[in-house]
C-alpha positions in Angstrom: -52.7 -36.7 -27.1 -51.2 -36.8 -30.3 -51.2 -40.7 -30.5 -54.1 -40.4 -34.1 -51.2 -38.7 -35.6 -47.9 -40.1 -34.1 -46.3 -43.2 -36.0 -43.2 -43.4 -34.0 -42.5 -42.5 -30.3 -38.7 -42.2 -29.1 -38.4 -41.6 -24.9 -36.0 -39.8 -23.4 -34.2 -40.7 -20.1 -33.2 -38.7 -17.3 -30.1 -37.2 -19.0 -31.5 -36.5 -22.2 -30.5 -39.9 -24.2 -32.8 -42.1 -26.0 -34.2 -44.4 -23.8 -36.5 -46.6 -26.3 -37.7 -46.0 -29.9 -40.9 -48.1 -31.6 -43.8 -47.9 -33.1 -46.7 -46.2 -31.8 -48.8 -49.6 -30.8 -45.7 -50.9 -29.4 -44.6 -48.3 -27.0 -48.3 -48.6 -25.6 -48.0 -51.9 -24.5 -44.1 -51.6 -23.4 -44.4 -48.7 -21.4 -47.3 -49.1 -18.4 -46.6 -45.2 -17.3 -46.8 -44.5 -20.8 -50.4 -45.8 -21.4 -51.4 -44.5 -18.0 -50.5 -41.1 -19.2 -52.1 -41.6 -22.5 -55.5 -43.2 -20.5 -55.8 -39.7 -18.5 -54.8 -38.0 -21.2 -58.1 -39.1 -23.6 -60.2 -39.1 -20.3 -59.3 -35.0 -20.1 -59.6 -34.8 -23.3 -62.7 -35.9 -23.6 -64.3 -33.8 -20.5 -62.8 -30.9 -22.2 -65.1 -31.6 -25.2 -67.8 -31.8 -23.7 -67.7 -29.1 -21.5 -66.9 -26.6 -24.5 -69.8 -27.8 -26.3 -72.0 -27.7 -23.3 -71.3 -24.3 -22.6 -73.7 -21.2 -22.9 -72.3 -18.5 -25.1 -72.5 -14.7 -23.2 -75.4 -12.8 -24.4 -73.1 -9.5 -24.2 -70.5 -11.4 -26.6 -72.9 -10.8 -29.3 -72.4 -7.9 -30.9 -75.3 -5.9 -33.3 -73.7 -4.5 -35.6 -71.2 -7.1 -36.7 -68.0 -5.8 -36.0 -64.7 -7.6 -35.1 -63.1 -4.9 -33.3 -63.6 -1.8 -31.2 -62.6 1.9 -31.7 -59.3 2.8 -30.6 -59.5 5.2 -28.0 -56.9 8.8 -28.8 -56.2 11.5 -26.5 -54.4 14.4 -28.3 -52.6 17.3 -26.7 -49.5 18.5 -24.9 -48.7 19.0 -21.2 -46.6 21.2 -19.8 -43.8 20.6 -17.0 -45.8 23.1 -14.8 -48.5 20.9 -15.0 -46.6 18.0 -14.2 -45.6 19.7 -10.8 -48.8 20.8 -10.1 -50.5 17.0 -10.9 -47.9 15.1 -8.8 -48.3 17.7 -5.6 -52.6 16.6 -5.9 -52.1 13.0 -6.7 -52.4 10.6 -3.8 -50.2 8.3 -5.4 -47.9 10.0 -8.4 -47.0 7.0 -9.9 -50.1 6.2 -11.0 -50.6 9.6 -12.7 -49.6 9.4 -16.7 -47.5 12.8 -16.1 -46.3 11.0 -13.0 -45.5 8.4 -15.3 -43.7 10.6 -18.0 -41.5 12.1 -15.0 -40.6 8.8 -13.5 -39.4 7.4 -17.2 -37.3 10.1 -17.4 -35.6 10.1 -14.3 -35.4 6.4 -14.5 -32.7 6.5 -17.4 -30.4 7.2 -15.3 -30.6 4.5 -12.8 -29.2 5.7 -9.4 -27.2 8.5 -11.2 -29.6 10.4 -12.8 -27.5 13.6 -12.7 -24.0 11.6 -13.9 -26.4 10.1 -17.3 -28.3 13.8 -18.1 -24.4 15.5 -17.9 -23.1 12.8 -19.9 -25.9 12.8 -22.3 -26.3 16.8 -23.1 -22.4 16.7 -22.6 -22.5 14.2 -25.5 -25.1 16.2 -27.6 -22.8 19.4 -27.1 -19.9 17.6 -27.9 -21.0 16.3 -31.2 -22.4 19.7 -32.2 -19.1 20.8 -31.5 -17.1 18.8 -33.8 -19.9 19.3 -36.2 -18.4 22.9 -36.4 -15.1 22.3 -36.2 -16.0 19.7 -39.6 -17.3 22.4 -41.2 -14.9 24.9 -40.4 -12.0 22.9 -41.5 -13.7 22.1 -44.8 -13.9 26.0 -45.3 -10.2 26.1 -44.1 -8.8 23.4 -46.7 -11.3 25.0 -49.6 -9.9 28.4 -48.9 -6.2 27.1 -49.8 -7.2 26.6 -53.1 -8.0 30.4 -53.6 -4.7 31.1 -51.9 -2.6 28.7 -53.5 -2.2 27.0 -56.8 -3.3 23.4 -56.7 -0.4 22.3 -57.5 0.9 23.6 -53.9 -2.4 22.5 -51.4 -1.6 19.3 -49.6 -4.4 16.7 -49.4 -3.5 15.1 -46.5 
């Protein structure tokens, strides 16, 4: 297939060596399974042309007013967890239901231990909220040594 634009063919072997390097013209006529593949592969080649050309374009496929692309389609809103209940007890299948969908996500982070990852995760929030505080209150705490102190006397470490 790319033979019109190939000057030099190296083959590989079975263990990924180089088997034989040449010309183009010569690896032709060295290799038989080599021009076999190269006969079929002009023979497909050539069908392929021609049944691309031959082909009908779709009347539909035309479109009138000239455009490229097609409006986006948007949904806007908010849906409530009641909702979600009350969606997934009428759906035959629930999966298939975008609410469904939102509920399965979420209790899918968790793998099989959805409880264990939700404690460990709002745990986690909680926890850094916490020593958010206790930052802030021990800033206040080391500033406040200054007013009691002289700064000759506050230890910065």
């Amino acid at each position: 297939m790319v033979r019109p634009l190939a000057d030099y063919v190296v083959s590989l072997g079975l263990d990924g060596r180089v088997a034989s390097r040449s010309s183009a013209s010569v690896a032709d006529t060295k290799d038989k399974a080599l021009a076999a593949e190269l006969v079929v592969g002009v023979l497909t080649t050539k069908d392929e042309v021609e049944k691309v050309d031959t082909e009908v374009p779709d009347k539909t496929a035309n479109q009138a007013d000239g455009k490229l692309i097609v409006a986006e389609e948007i949904a806007e809103g908010r849906v409530s967890w009641d909702a979600c209940n009350h969606c997934l007890l009428l759906c035959d299948t629930p999966e298939t239901h975008p609410i469904g969908t939102v509920k399965l996500f979420l209790g899918g982070l968790g793998g099989s231990h959805v409880i264990l990852f939700w404690s460990l995760f709002l745990g986690g929030l909680l926890l850094c909220d916490a020593l958010m505080a206790v930052q802030t209150w021990f800033m206040g705490y080391w500033a406040e040594q200054y007013d009691i102190y002289p700064p000759e006397k506050v230890s910065i470490t």
